[in-house]
N, C-alpha and C positions, 0 to 999 in steps of 0.2 A: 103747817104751811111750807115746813122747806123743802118738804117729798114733793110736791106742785111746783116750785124749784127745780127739784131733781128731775122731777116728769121731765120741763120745759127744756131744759140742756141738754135731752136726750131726742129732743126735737119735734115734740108735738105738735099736731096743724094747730092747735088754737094759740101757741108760744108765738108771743111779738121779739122783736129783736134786742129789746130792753129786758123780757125776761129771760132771755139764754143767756145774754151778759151776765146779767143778777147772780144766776143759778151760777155759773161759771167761777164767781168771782165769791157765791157763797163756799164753794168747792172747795178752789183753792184753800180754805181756810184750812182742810183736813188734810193737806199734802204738802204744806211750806212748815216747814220750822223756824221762828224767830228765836233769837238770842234772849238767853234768859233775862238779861240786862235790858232788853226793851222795855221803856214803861211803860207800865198799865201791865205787864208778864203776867201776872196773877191775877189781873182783872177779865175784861169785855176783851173782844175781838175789835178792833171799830175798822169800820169798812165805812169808806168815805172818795162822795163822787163827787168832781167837779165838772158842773155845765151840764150834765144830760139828767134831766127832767124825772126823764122815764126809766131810766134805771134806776136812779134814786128810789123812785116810789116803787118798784118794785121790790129792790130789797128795806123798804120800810115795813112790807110786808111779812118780812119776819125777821124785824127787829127785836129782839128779847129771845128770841129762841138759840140753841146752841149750837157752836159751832166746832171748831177742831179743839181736842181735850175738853170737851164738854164745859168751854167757854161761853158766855151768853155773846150774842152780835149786839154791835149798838151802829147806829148810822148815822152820820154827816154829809150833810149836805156842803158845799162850794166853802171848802175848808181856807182860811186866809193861809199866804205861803208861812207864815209862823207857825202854825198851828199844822199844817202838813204832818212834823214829825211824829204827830200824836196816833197818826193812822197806821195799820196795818198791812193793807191796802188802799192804797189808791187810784180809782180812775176817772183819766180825762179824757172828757168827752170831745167830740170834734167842735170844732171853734175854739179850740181854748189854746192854740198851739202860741197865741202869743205869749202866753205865762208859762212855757214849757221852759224856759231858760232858767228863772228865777227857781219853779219848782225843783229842778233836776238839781240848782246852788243850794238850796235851801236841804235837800235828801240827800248831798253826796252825801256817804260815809254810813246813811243811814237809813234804819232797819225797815223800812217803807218798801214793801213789792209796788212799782208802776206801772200799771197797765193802761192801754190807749188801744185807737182804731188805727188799723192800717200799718203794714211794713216800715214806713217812716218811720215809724214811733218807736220800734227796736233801734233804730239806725242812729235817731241821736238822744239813746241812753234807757229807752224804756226798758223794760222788761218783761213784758207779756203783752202782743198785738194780738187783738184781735181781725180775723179774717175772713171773709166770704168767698168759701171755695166749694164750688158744685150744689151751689144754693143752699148751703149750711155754716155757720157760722162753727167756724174750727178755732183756733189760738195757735201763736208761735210764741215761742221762750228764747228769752236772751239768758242762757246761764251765765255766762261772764257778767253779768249787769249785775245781775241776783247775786251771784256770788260778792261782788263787790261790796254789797249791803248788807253781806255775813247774813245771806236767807241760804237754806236748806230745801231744796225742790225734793219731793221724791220721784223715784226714779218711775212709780205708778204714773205719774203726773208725765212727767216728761214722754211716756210713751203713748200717749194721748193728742202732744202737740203735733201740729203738721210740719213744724220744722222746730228746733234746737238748734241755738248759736252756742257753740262754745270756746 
């Protein structure tokens, strides 16, 4: 199922805009390095959405399957801000900008990649916005954000974004 992923992020007609996220955000998993000191290190990947429905269920769709260093994915849905630290990734979907303050408190300092919709979202502390340029959904990278949270982007990855902060 995650090559049908793969497909999707490479922009197929039948890919909705929940599964280019999905595929995207399964991606990353092969191009971030987390600190070995993150827990769960030697377990699951968990990719963990809050608010959007439809990318959840998309990547529920290949839940158990592997992801970067032949990790298995596990998925979370609308993770409470305690429980935030446990993820990987996380992303927040539109409408949730009211708990982006508490999230961004609750992750300073830690190992969580943040992704969101829309240039805003780099702006106060994300790290990976998603974007609709020329009717494709691309991504921008906040490396100084990333960095902050002691993640490792590769350099693969970053030449793929439509912009880099750094």
């Amino acid at each position: 199922m995650a090559s049908r992923l793969v497909l999707a992020a490479q922009g197929t007609p039948q890919a909705s805009e929940s599964d280019v996220k999905a595929a995207y955000l399964y991606q990353f998993t092969k191009y971030v390095e987390w600190p070995a000191t993150f827990a769960g290190a030697a377990n699951a990947i968990t990719l963990c959405v809050l608010g959007d429905s439809g990318v959840a269920g998309a990547l529920e769709k290949i839940a158990g399957d592997e992801a970067g260093a032949g990790r298995k994915v596990l998925v979370r849905q609308d993770p409470d801000a305690p429980h935030a630290p446990e993820c990987h990734i996380l992303f927040v979907g539109r409408g949730e900008e009211r708990q982006l303050a508490v999230l961004f408190k609750t992750l300073d300092g830690k190992s969580t990649l943040i992704a969101g919709d829309d240039m805003s979202f780099l702006r106060r502390g994300g790290m990976v916005a998603f974007i609709v340029q020329d009717r494709k959904l691309r991504f921008s990278i906040s490396l100084v954000a990333a960095e902050a949270a002691h993640l490792r982007i590769s350099s693969q990855l970053l030449r793929h974004a439509v912009q880099v902060i750094r």
